[in-house]
C-alpha positions as CSV (number, residue, x, y, z in Angstrom):
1,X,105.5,77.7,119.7
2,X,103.2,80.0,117.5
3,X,103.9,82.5,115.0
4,X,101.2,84.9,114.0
5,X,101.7,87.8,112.1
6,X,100.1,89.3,109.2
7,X,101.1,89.5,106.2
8,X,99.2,92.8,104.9
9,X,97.6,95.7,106.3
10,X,95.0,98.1,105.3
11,X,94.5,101.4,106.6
12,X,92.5,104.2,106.1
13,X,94.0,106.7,104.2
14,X,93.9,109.8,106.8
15,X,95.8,108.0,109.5
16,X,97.8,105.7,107.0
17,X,101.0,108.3,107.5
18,X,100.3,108.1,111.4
19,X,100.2,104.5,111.4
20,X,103.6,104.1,109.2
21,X,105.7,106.2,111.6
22,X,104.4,104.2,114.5
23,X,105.4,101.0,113.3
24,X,108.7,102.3,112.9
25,X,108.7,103.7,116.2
26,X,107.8,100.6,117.5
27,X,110.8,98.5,115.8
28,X,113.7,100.5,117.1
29,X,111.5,100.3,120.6
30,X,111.7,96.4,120.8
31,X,114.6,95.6,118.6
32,X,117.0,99.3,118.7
33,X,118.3,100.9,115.9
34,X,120.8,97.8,114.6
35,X,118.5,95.0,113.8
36,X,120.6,92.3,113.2
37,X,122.4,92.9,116.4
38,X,119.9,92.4,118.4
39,X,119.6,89.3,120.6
40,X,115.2,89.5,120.7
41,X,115.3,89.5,116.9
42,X,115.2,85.5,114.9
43,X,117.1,84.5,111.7
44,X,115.1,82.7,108.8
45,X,114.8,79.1,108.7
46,X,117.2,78.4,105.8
47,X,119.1,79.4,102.4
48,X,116.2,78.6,100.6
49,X,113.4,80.6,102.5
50,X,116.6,83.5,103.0
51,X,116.4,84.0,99.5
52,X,113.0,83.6,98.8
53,X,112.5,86.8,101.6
54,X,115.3,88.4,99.7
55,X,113.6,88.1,95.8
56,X,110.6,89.7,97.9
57,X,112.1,92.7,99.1
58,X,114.2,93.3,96.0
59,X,111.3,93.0,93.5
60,X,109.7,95.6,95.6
61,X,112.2,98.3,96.6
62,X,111.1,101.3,95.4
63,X,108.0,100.5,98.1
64,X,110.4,99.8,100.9
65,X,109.2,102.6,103.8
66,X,111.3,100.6,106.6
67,X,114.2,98.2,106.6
68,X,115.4,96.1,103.2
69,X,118.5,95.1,104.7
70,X,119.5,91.8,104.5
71,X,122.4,89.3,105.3
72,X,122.5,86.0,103.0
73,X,125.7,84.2,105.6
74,X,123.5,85.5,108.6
75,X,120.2,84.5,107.3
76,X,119.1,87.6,108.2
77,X,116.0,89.8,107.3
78,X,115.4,93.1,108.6
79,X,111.9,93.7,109.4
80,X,110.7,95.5,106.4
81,X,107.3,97.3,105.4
82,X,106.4,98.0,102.3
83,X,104.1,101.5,101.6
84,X,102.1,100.8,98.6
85,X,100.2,104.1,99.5
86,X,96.8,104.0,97.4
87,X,98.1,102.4,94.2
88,X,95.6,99.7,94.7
89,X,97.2,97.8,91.3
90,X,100.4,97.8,92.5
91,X,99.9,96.1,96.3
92,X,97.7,93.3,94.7
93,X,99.8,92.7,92.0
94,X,103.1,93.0,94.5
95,X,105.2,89.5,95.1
96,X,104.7,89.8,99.0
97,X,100.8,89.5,98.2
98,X,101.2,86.6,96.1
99,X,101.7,83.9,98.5
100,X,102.3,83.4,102.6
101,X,105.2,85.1,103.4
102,X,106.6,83.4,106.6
103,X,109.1,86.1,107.0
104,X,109.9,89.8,108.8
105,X,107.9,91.8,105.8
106,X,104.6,93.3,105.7
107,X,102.7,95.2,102.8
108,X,100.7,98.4,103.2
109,X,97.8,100.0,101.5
110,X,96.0,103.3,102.5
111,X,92.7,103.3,101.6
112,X,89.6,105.5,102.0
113,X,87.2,102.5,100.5
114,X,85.9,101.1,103.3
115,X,84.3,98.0,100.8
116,X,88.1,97.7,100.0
117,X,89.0,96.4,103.7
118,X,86.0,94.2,104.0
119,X,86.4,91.8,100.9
């Protein structure tokens, strides 16, 4: 078994909106609208990594574009994006950039500095 997934994204700034409402589109399209019943969708490892996920999401909440929800007796994670829009300070200093995040959450940054996306 392999798991890749990334952790971050950068887009340009003039699709950045575009690409946001696709990925959303796309979740309800291969999991439906109810996450966590959904048999396609995994549970995290354990307690520990749960609430690890779950620190995550909370210190960042007022980025939260998609998902949040979460389930400590379930182990559950919603698949969650967070929209940093172009506050550059803010997604590098955000918890989900500060280490691997082996979980259902991905960070966002729009961008129109193309030197941004290639360091």
């Amino acid at each position: 078994m392999s798991s890749i997934r990334p952790d971050h994204v950068l887009v340009h700034a003039d699709v950045a909106d575009k690409f946001l409402s696709l990925c959303k589109e796309k979740l309800v399209e291969m999991f439906g609208t109810d996450i966590q019943k959904s048999p396609d969708f995994g549970r995290i490892i354990n307690p520990a990594a749960w609430e690890r996920l779950h620190n995550i999401i909370q210190m960042s909440s007022h980025h939260i574009y998609v998902g949040g929800k979460s389930d400590k007796h379930d182990k559950y994670i919603e698949p969650t994006i967070l929209d940093y829009g172009t506050d550059t300070e803010a997604f590098d200093r955000c918890a989900a950039m500060q280490d691997e995040i082996f979980g259902p959450i991905v960070s966002i940054e729009a961008t129109h500095r193309e030197e941004r996306c290639s360091n």
